[in-house]
N, C-alpha and C positions, 0 to 999 in steps of 0.2 A: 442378518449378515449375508451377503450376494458372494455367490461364486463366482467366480472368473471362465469364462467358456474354454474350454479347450481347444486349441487350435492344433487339427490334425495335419500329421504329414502327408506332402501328395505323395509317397509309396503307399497302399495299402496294404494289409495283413488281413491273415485268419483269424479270427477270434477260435483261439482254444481254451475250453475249460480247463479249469482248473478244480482243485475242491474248495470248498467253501465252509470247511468246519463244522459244527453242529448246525448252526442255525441259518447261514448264510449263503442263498442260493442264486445262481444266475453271476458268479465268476469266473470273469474269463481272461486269459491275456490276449494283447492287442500289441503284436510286438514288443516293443521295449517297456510296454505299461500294461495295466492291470485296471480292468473296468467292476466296477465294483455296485450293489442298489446304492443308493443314497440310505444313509437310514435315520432315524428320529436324533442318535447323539450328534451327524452330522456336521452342526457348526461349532462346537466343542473340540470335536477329533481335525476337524480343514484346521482352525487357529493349532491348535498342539503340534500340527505334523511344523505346518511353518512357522511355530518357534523351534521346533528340534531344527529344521534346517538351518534357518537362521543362527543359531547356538555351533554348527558345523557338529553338528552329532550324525554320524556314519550310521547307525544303527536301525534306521527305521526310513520308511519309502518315501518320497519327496509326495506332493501332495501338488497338481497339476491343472484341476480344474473340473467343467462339467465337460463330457459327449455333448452329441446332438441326440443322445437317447436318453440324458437326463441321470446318466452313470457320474460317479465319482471317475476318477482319473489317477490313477497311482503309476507312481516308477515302479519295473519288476526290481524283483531283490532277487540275486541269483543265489544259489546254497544249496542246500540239502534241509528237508522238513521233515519232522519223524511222522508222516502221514500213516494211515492204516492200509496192509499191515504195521506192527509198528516194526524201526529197523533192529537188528541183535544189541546195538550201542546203546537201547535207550537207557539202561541202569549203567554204562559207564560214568565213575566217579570221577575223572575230568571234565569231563562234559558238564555233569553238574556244577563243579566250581565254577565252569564257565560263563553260567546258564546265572548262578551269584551273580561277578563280576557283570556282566550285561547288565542285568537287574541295577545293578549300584552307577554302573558310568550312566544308563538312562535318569537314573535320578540327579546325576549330579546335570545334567543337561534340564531338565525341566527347573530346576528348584527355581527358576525365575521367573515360572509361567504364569501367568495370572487369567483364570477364569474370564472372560470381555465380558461386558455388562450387555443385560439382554440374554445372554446364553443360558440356558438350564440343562445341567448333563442330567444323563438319565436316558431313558425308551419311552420318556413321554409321560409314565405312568405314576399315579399316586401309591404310596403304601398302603396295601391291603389294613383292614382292621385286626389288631390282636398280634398283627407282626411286631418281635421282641425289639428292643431297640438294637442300634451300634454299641460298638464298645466306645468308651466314656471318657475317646482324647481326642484331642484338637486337631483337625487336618493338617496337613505337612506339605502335597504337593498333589498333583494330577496324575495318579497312578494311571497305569496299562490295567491293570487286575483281571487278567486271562492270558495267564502264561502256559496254556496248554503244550505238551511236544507241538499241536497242530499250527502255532503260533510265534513259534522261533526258529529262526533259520540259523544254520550252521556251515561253519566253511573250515577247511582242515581240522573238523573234530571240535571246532569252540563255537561258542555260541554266538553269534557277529550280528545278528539286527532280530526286531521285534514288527510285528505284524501281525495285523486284525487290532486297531485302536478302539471298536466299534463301544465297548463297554467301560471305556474310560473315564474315571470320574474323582475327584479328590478325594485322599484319604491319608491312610497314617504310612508311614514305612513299613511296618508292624504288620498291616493289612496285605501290604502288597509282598510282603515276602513269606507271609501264611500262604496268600494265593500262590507264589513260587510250591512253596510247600507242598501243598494239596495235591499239585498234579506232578510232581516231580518224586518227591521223599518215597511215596508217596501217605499223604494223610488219611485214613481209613481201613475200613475194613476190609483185611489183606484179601479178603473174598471178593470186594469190589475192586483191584487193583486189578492195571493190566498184567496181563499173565506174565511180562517179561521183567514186572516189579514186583510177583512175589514173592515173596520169600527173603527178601533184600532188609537187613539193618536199617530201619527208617528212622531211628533218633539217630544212626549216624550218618543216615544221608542230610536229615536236617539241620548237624551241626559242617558240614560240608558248605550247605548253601550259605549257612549264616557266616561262618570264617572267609569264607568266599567273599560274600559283599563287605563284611566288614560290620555287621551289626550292633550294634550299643548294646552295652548290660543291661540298660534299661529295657530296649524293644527285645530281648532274647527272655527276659522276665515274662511278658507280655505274650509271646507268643500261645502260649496255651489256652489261658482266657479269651484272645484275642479270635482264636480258632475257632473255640465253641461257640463264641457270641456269633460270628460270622456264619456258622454252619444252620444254626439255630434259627438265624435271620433269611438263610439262603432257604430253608424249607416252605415258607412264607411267599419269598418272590420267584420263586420259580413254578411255584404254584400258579399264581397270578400271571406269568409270561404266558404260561403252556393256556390259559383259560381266555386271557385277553388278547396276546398276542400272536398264538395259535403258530403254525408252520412247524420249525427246527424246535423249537419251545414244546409246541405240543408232543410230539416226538420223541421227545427226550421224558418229559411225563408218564409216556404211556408204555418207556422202557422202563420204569420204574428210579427214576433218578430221584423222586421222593424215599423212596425207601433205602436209597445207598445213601441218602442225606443222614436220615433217622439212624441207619447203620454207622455213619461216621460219628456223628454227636455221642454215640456210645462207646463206642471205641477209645475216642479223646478222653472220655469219663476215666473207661478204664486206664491209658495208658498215659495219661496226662501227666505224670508226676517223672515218669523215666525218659519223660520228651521234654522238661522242665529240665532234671538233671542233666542229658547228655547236652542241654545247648548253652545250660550258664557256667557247668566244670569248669573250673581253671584249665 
């Protein structure tokens, strides 16, 4: 699938950095747009950005072309992003609902997106040997599935558009609003949390996000299992990122993000039944 060249304006700009998340290095803005590497999911995230446009979903960056340096080309999204440090709001429980509802109007924009033949999402890479499987339901639609704070933009306190597509790949609802979960409720060990989400009610920030989007009794069932399996699975591939694909990957390895993993999966062990009850309660 070819990109379309981007055709610069004759005013020129500074390229200012930006941050680039864990893994994402060499982001800058370019005026009104955002220069970004190209990376492996590539032709998967250019078709997804221009069906959300196309569908007139507000929420996510227009998707513009290549530079003459071989950059992706993105519209900026103005807002507020809870970058590090992180801000005092990040445990506000508006925000979170908010953070739901986004999660849910994205889905209902995508739910007609269809994978183009020829594309394989993913980093290129096969699964390691002995990596556990997925959880054991049928895909649903082309999640985002990295809804870090670093990753949604905020405008009067609500959650108003999503960014960084780079790890976008088919999956269940269930999946994608675990990953809400994970970095928001937040899921783990309140020792691995950031410091301005410890201490915080996490079965009821996670019945927050789920009344928020609107979740099925089904996927609110699902949540717990879906967790582990996913947590269980991410020990596996982030193993393999940090070894093959090395950079923001290895980095994140060598902070020991294998071992907040193994801390999470215990966690869930233990608290998995009072994060079952507080999201299926009447």
């Amino acid at each position: 699938m070819n990109a379309i060249t981007y055709a610069e304006p004759p005013e020129s700009h500074p390229e200012i950095p930006l941050p680039g998340g864990d893994v994402t290095e060499g982001v800058v803005r370019v005026g009104d747009t955002v220069r970004r590497p190209i990376g492996p999911n590539a032709p998967l995230v250019h078709a997804l950005l221009r069906h959300l446009e196309e569908t007139g979903f507000e929420g996510a960056p227009r998707f513009l072309g290549v530079d003459a340096a071989g950059r992706e080309v993105l519209t900026f999204v103005p807002g507020e992003v809870a970058g590090r440090p992180r801000p005092p709001w990040l445990a506000d429980e508006e925000r979170l609902a908010s953070v739901g509802r986004l999660v849910r109007a994205y889905h209902e924009a995508v739910a007609g997106f269809v994978v183009p033949d020829g594309v394989r999402p993913g980093l290129g890479l096969d699964e390691p040997p002995g990596t556990p499987p997925p959880p054991p339901y049928p895909v649903e639609l082309v999640g985002h599935m990295d809804y870090t704070p670093d990753n949604l933009v905020f405008r009067d306190g609500q959650a108003a558009a999503l960014i960084d597509f780079d790890i976008a790949k088919p999956v269940t609802r269930a999946d994608e609003l675990v990953n809400a979960m994970l970095y928001w409720a937040p899921l783990g060990d309140p020792a691995d949390a950031e410091p301005l989400l410890q201490g915080v009610d996490v079965p009821r920030r996670c019945r927050i996000l789920a009344d928020a989007y609107g979740m099925s009794e089904t996927d609110r069932s699902r949540v717990v299992e879906v967790a582990v399996m996913r947590t269980r699975r991410s020990w596996f591939l982030m193993r393999q990122n940090a070894e093959e694909l090395g950079g923001g990957w290895a980095r994140m390895w060598a902070d020991g993000v294998g071992d907040r993993i193994k801390r999470r999966e215990a966690w869930l062990e233990r608290h998995g039944a009072g994060l079952d009850a507080a999201l299926t309660a009447p």
